[in-house]
N, C-alpha and C positions, 0 to 999 in steps of 0.2 A: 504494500500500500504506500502512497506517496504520502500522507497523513498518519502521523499517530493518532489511536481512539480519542486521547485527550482533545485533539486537535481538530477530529473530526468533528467532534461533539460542540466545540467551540464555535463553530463555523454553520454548524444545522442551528447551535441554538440562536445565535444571528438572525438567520433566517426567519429563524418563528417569532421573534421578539418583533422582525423589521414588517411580519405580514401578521400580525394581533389586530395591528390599528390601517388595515388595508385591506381592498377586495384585489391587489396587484400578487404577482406571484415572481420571488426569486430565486435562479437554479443557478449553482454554481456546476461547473463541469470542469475534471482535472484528465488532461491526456500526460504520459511520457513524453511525448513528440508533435510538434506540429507538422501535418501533413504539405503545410501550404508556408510559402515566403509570408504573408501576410496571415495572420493570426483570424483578422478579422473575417475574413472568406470561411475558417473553418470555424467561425462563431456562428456565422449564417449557417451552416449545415447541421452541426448541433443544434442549434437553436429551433431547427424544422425538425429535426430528428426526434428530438425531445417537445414537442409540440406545442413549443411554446409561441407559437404564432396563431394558439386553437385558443385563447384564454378569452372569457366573453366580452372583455371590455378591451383585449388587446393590451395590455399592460404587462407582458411579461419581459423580465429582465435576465441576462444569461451573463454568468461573469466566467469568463474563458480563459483554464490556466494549464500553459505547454510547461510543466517541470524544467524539463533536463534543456530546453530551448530557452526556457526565461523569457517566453512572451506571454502576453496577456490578451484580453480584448470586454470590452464589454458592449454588451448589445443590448438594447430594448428594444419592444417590439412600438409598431406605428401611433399606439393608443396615448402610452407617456411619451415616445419620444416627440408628438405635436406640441404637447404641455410643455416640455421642460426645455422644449429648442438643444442646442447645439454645443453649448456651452456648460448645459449641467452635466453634460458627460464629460467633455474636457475636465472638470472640477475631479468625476470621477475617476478621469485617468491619473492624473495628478497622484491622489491620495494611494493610487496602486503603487504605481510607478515608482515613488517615495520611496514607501515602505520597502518597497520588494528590491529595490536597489542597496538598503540597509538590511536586508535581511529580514525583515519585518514582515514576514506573507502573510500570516494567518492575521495578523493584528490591522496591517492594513486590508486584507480583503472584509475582515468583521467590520472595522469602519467606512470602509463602504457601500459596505452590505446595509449599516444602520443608515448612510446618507441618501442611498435609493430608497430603503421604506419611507425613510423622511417625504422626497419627493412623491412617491406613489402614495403616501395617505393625504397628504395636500389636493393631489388630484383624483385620487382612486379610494377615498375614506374608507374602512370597514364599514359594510349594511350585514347590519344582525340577521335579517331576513333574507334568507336564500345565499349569502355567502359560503360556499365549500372550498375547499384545499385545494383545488383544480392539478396544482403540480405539486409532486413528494418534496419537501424539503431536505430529502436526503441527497448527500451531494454526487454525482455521478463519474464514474471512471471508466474513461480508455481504455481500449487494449495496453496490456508491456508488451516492446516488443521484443 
């Protein structure tokens, strides 16, 4: 595993904290390798793979992480990214890119993870009625090759 349990667990519970106060949904996905020069092309693929382009309001988020390449990527799908424009992501790369250049993964991917729920409850509030878990909050792995 590229995560320790500790570490895993750090990183779902993120997740749930950042989708409590939202109907938006965030999946993180950890490959050994990126298949593609650009990160982001195989964010798009995950991102369809894992269905997060089915979510009913359109608000899912995919944080994309190549280990042993040391790239990143983060996606949202069309719903928040009209909300947040172009620049909340920028902000998000930032706080990856940061962290992950000091070694800091798990702590900057968890704080990003809490500054997208930030932005998806601003636009995508939790509604008590009819809101369900759409995507597993557990984090998703690649093939090793």
């Amino acid at each position: 595993m590229f995560f320790s349990e500790a570490e895993r667990n750090q990183i779902t519970e993120a997740i749930r904290k950042a989708e409590l106060k939202t109907s938006g949904e965030i999946k993180v996905h950890v490959e050994e390798h990126c298949p593609h020069d650009e990160p982001l092309i195989r964010a798009q693929e995950v991102f369809s793979f894992l269905s997060l382009d089915h979510t009913a309001y359109r608000n899912g988020v995919l944080f994309y992480i190549s280990i042993t390449d040391r790239k990143f990527a983060i996606l949202g799908d069309i719903g928040i990214h009209e909300k947040t424009g172009p620049d909340f992501w920028k902000e998000e790369k930032k706080i990856m890119f940061d962290n992950l250049h000091i070694g800091h993964t798990i702590d900057g991917l968890c704080l990003a993870i809490e500054k997208a729920g930030e932005a998806l409850q601003k636009y995508f509030p939790y509604e008590m009625k009819g809101d369900v878990n759409e995507i597993s909050n557990e984090i998703s792995f690649g093939k090793k090759k």
